[in-house]
One Martini backbone bead per residue (centre of mass of N, CA, C, O) as a GRO file, in nm:
protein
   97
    1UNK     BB    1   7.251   8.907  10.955
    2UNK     BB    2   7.539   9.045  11.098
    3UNK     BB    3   7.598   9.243  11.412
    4UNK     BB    4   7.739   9.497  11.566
    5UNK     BB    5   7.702   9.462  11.945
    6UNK     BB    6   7.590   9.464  12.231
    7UNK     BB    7   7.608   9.332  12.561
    8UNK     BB    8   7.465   9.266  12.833
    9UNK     BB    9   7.623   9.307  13.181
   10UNK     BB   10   7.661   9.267  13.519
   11UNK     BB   11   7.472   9.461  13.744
   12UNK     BB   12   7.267   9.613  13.861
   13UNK     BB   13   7.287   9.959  13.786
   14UNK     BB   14   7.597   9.815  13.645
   15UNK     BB   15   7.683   9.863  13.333
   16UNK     BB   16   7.803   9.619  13.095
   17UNK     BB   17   7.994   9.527  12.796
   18UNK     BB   18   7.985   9.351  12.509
   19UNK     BB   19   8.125   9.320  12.170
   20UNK     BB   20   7.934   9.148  11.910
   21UNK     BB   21   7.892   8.893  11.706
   22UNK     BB   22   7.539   8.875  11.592
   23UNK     BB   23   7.300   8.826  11.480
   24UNK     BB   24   6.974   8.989  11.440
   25UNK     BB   25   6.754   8.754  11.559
   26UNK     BB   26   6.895   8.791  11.850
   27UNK     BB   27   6.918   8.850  12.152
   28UNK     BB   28   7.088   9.066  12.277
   29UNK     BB   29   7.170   8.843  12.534
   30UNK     BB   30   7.217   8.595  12.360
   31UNK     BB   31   7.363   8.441  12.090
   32UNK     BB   32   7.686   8.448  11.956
   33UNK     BB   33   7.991   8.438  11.771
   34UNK     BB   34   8.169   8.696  11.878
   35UNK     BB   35   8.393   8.860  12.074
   36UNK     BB   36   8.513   9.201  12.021
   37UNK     BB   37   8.468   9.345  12.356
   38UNK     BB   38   8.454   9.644  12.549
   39UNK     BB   39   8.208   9.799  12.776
   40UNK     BB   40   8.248  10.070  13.047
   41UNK     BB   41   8.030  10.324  13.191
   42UNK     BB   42   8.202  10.390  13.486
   43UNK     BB   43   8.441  10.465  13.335
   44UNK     BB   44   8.639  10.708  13.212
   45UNK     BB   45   8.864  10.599  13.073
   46UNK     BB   46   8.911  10.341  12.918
   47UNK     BB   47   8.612  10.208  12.855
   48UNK     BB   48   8.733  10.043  12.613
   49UNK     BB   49   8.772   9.754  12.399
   50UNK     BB   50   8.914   9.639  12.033
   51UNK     BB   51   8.944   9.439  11.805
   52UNK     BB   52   9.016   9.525  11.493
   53UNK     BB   53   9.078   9.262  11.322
   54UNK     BB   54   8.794   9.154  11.363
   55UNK     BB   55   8.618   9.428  11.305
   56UNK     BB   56   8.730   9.397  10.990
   57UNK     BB   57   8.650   9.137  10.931
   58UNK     BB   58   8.326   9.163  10.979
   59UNK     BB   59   8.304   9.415  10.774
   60UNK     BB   60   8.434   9.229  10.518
   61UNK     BB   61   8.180   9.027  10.521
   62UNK     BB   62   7.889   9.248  10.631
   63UNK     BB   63   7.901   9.384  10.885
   64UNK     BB   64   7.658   9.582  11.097
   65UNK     BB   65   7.687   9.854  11.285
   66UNK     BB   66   7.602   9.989  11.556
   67UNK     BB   67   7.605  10.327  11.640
   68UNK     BB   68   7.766  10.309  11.890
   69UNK     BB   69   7.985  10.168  11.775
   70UNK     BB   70   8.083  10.318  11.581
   71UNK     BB   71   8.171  10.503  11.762
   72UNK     BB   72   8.406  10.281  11.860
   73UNK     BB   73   8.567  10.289  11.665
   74UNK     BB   74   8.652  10.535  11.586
   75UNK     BB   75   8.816  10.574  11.875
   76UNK     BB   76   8.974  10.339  11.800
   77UNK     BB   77   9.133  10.512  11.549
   78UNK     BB   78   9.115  10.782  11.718
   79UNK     BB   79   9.177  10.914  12.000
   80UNK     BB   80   9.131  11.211  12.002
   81UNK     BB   81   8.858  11.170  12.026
   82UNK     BB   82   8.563  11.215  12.120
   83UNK     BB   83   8.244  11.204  12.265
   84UNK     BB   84   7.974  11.337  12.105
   85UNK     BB   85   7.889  11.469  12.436
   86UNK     BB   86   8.151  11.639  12.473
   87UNK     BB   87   8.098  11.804  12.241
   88UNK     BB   88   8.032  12.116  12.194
   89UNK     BB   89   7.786  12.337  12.041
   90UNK     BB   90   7.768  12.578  11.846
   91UNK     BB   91   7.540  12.693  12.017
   92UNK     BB   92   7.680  12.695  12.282
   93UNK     BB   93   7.908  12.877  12.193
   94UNK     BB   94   7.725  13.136  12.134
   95UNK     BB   95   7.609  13.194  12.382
   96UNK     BB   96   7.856  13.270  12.552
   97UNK     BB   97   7.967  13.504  12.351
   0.00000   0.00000   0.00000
């Protein structure tokens, strides 16, 4: 089965991902079959990029992202949604008021 998840790339201490279709029994960093975009975690806005006509041609073969992909396909279809850590939880808000 064909997974989209990330490869970690980049130097100690600053990691950056590429989005990746790979088997899943291949090692996290090890061979894949298509780069499918970028995941940038020191940048603040504007921190992924992703091919989205790639990453539904994926989805309609059957490949299965994993959860944080999923939430960036979400964000690249949306672009106004906040990351699920951004948003504030209903219990956060009621203790302030």
């Amino acid at each position: 089965m064909v997974k989209i998840r990330m490869r970690r790339t980049g130097c100690k201490n600053h990691a950056t991902y590429r989005i990746v279709a790979a088997d899943e029994r291949s090692p996290r960093d090890g061979k894949f079959l298509e780069i499918l975009g970028w995941y940038d975690t020191a940048m603040k806005d504007d921190n992924f990029k992703l091919d989205l006509a790639r990453v539904d041609d994926w989805l309609k073969r059957g490949a299965k992202p994993s959860t944080t992909v999923a939430s960036l396909i979400r964000r690249a279809r949306n672009p106004q949604l906040k990351p699920h850590h951004a948003v504030k939880s209903k219990k956060a808000a009621e203790k302030k008021a």
